[in-house]
N, C-alpha and C positions, 0 to 999 in steps of 0.2 A: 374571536381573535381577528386583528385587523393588521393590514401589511402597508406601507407607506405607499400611497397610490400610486406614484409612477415613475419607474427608474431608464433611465434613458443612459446611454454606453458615453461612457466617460471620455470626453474632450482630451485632444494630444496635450500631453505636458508641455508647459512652456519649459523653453531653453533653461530660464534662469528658476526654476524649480525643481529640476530634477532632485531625485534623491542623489546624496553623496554615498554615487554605489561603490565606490573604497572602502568606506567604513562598514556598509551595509554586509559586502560580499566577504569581508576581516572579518568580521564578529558571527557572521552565518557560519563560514566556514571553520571557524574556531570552536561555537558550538556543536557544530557537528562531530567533531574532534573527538571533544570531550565527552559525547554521549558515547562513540565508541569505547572508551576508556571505559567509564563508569558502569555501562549495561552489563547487564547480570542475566545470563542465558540461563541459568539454572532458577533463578527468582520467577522468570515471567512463562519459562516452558513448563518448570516441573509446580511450583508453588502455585500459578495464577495459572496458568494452562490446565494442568493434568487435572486440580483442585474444581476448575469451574466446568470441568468434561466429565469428570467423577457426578457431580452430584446432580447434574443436565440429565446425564445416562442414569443414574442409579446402579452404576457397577464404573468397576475398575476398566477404565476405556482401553487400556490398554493390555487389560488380560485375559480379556471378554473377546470371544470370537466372535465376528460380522454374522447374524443369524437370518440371513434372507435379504432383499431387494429393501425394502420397506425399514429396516434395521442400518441397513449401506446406509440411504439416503439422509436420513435420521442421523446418522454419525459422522456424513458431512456435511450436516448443518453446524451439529455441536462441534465438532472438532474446530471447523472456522471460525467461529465465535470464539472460542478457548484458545485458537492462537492468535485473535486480536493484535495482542501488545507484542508478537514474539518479534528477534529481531528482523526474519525472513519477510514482515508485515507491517513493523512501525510507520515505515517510508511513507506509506499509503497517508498517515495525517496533512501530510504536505497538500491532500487535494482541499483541503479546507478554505486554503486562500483562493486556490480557483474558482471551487464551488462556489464561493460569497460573490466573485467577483461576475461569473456567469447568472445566477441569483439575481446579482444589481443591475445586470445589465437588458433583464428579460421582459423590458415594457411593461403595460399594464397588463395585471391578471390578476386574477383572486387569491384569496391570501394561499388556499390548498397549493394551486399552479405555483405559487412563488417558493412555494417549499417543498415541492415533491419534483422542479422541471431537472435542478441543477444533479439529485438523485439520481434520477433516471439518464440522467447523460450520462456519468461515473457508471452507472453498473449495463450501459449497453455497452462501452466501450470492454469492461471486464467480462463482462458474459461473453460475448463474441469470442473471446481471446481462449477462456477458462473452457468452453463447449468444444473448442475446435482442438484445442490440446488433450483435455478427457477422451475425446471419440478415436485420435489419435495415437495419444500414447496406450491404449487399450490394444491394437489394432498390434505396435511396436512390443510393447512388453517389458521382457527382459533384457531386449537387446538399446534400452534406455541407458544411458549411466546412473540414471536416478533410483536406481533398480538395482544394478549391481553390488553386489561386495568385495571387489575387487580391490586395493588397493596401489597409492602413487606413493613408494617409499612407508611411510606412515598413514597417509592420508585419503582416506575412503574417495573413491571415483566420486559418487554422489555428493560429496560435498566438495572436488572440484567443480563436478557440473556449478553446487550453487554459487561458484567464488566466480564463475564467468558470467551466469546468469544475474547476480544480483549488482554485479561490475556495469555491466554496460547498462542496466538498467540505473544506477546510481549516478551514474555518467549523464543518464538522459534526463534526469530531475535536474542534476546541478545545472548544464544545458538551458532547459527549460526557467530556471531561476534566473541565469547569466542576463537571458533575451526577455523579461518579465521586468529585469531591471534596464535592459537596452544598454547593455554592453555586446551583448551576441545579436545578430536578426531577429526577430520576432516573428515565427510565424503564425502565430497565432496572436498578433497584437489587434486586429478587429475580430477575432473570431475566438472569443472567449469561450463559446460552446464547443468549439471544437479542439481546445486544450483541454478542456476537462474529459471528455470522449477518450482523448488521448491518455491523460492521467487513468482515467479504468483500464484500458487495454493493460497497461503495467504493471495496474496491482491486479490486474488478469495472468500475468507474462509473471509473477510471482510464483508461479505455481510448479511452473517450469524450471527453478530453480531448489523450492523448499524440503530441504532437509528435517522439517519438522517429525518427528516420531510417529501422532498422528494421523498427518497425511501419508505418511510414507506405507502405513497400517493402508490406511484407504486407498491407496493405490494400488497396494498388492491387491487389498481386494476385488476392485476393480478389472485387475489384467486377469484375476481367477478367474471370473465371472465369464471372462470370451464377450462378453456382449459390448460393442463400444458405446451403444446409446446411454447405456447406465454412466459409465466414464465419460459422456458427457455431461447429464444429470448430475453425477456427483461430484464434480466439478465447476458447473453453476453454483451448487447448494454451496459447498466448501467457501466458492470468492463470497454467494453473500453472504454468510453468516462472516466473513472478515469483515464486510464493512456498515454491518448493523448498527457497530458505537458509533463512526463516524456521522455515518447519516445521520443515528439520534442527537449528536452534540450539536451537527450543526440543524436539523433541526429546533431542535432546544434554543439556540442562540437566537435563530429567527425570529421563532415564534415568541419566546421571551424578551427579546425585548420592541416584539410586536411590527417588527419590518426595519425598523431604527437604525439597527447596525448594518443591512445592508442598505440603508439611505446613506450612514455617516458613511460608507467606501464609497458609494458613487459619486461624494458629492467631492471627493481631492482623489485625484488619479495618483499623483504622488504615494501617498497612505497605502491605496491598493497595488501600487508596485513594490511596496517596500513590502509591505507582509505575505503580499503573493511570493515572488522573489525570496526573502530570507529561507521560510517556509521551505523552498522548493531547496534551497544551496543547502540549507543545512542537514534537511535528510539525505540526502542526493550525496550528500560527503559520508554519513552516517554509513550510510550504505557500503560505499565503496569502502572507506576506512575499513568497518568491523570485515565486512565477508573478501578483501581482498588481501587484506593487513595483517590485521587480528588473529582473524581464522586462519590462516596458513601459519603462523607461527606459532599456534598451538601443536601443529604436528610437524614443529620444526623448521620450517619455511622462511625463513625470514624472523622477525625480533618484532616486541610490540608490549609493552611495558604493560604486568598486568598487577590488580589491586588484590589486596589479601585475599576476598573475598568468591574473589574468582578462579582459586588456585583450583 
């Protein structure tokens, strides 16, 4: 396998090529809209979640009690993997335009280095984040909202925790999209590695929010435990088994089409802001939409127009 030998960081856009981010940041945000609408929390938690946790585990993941340290760990590998697609974790595909563009911009190196650097950036930023919440909220416990069964009117504490955590975090993709297409500051407009760092911290900072079934099983077990080192450990494991497919895809892209497609992004800055950019607006709405919108009007909060399928 060979990688296009040398990519060097993408020259500033000329003035009279920018992308037309009107349309760009219309049609991103409109997407993201509509994925709110259409996503289906019971398809991708119960049908693709529970289904790909079941047959990982060889038991009902969710009826099987945590049997040991070694068992913890184990079930939050699979459980993160199993909630890949959920909606608490989609957001996360947004880092793919990053990834490509920190990729293209990583001088010569061999083909491994070209496809393992932009990786390792995303899961330091997430491991950092996922260890120091684990070792934490161990320490915290009950006295988490993520924790509680308490409820606001209708509406479980924990799943306001996740309507504020996965808000501002929503906020800070679309953000990140706005200054990507240079309508907002850019601060990361020469330091592509350190957007993507940032992008892990977030889908680290997921965790901190997630309502998933799941996790929520592995957190109690965790705070059981008394031991925070494990709730850090099982918290690492958790973020990476979430971004296993990603890593693979965009591996897979690389390597398939042999270094090519991160040649074609570095060689039009343009291209790489538009897909960087959409990418980031349109989860980044997703986000906010569903867990700000959606979800509080399922328990009466506010209105939010749902399809049959989702009753």
């Amino acid at each position: 396998m060979s990688v296009s030998p040398r990519f060097v960081t993408a020259p500033p856009v000329p003035t009279h090529r920018r992308p037309r981010t009107g349309r760009v940041v219309v049609l991103s945000t409109l997407a993201g809209v509509l994925l709110a609408l259409v996503w289906s929390y019971h398809f991708v938690d119960a049908v693709i979640g529970d289904n790909v946790a079941n047959t990982l585990l060889g038991h009902d993941a969710k009826a099987t009690a945590i049997a040991g340290t070694a068992a913890g760990l184990l079930f939050a590998f699979v459980s993160g993997l199993a909630g890949t697609f959920t909606a608490c974790n989609i957001a996360m595909a947004a880092a793919i335009g990053p990834m490509s563009q920190a990729g293209a911009t990583g001088g010569t190196s061999g083909a491994l280095r070209t496809l393992l650097r932009p990786v390792g950036w995303l899961a330091l930023g997430m491991v950092t984040v996922s260890a120091v919440y684990g070792f934490v909220g161990v320490l915290l416990g009950d006295r988490l909202p993520q924790l509680s069964t308490e409820l606001v009117g209708d509406m479980p504490v924990r799943i306001l925790q996740s309507s504020v955590v996965f808000g501002v975090i929503g906020l800070a993709l679309a953000y990140l999209g706005l200054a990507a297409l240079g309508v907002l500051p850019d601060p990361f407009a020469t330091r592509p590695v350190a957007r993507v760092v940032v992008l892990g911290a977030l889908v680290g900072g997921f965790l901190i929010g997630r309502p998933y079934p799941l996790f929520n099983k592995l957190f109690h077990w965790a705070v059981d435990s008394g031991n925070p080192l494990y709730g850090a450990a099982a918290f690492v494991l958790q973020s990476l088994g979430n971004i296993v497919i990603v890593a693979l895809l965009f591996t897979l892209v690389v390597a398939g089409t042999r270094g090519r497609f991160l040649s074609w992004l570095s060689r039009d800055p343009v291209r790489m802001a538009v897909i960087t950019g959409s990418l980031l607006i349109a989860l980044g709405v997703f986000t906010v939409v569903y867990w700000d919108i959606r979800v509080p009007a399922m328990f009466g909060f506010g209105w939010f127009p749902t399809l049959p399928y989702n009753n």
